[in-house]
N, C-alpha and C positions, 0 to 999 in steps of 0.2 A: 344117195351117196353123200357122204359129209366130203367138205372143202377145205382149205386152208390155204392163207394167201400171207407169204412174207420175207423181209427183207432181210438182204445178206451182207451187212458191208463187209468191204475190205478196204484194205490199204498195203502199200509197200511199206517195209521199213528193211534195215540192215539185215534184218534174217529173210528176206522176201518177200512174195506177197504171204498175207494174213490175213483171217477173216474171223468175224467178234461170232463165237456162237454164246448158245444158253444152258447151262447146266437146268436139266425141268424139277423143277420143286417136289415135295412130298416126299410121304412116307417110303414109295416103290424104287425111288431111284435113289435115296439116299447115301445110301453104300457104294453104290455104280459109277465108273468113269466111263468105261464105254457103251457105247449105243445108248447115254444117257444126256449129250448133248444134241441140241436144234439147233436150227435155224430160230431167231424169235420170229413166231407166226403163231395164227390163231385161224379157228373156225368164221366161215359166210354164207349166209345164205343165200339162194337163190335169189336174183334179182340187184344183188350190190356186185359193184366191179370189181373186182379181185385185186387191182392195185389199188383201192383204195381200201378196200379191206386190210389189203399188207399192211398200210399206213397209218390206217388205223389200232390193228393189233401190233403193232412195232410202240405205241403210245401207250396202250394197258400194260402189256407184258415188260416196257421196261423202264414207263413213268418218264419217259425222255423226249420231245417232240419227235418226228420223223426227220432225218434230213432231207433234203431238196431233193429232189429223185431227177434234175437236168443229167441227162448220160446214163439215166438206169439202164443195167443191163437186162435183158428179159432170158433167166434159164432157164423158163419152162416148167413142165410139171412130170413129176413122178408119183408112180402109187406106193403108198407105203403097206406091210405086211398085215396090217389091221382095213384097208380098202379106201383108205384117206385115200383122196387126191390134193398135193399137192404144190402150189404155183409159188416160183419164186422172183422176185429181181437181185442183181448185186447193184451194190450202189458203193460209189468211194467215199470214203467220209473216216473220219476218226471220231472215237470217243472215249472216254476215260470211264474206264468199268465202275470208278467206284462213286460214279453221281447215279448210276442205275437206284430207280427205289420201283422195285417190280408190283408189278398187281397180284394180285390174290386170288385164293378157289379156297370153297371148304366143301370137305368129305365126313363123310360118318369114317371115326379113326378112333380106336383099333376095331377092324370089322367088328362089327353084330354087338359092339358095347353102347349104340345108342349116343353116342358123346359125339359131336360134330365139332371139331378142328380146323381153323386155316393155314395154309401153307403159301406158299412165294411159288406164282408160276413157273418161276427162273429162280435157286437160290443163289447163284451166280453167274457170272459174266466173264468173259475172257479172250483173249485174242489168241490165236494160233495158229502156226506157219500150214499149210497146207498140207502135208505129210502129218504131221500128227492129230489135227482135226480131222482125216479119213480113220486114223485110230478109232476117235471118241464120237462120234456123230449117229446119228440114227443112220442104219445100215441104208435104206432109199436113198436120203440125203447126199451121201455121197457122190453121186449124180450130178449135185449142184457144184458141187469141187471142183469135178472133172471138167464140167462147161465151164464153169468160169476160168480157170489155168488153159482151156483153149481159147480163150475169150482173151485172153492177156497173155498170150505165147506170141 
């Protein structure tokens, strides 16, 4: 079973809480708003800890160190529709979307043409109020919303 271990900030501001997701890079999602943002997280294997995994994949996918995780909040795990499991923290912190420089993957692009392509994990980043990051989110995800809004009710 594949894993996935990653972090959620948020923060308050004037429109309430908010939490930074990741619009997922490539060909597939390009056109897509909804169910086409994440959490930034990444795959682990067997044997490394999950919250370090987080903090680790929070570095690739968005070229930014981690923040301090003092007060993580731990929301747990969910499956997603392909059999992912997984784990998330919130964490408070702010960041400005536009120092994001995301990590990379390449695929054979356009199928069966043999031509391999890189894409931006994340081709962007963004902050958004609660209610409409349940909009745009991977549908499991949404899970981490819920907990974290009882988590700060």
């Amino acid at each position: 079973m594949k894993r996935s271990a990653g972090l959620l900030l948020y923060r308050v501001s004037a429109e309430g809480l908010e939490v930074l997701l990741g619009h997922m890079g490539g060909p597939f999602f390009a056109r897509r708003d909804q169910g086409a943002w994440t959490v930034p997280k990444g795959e682990y294997e067997e044997g490394e800890a999950a919250w370090d995994a987080a903090r680790r994949e929070f570095q690739e996918e968005l070229g930014l160190p981690p923040p301090e995780g003092a007060g993580a909040v731990p929301l747990g795990e969910v499956r997603q529709s392909g059999g992912k499991l997984v784990t998330v923290w919130a964490v408070a912190a702010d960041l400005d979307p536009a120092t994001v420089v995301p990590g990379t993957f390449r695929m054979e692009w356009p199928p069966r043409s043999g031509r391999e392509q890189e894409f931006p994990e994340l081709d962007r980043v963004a902050w958004f109020p609660l209610d409409r990051a349940r909009e745009v989110i991977v549908t499991a995800q949404a899970a981490f919303l819920d907990r974290l809004a009882e988590h700060s009710a």
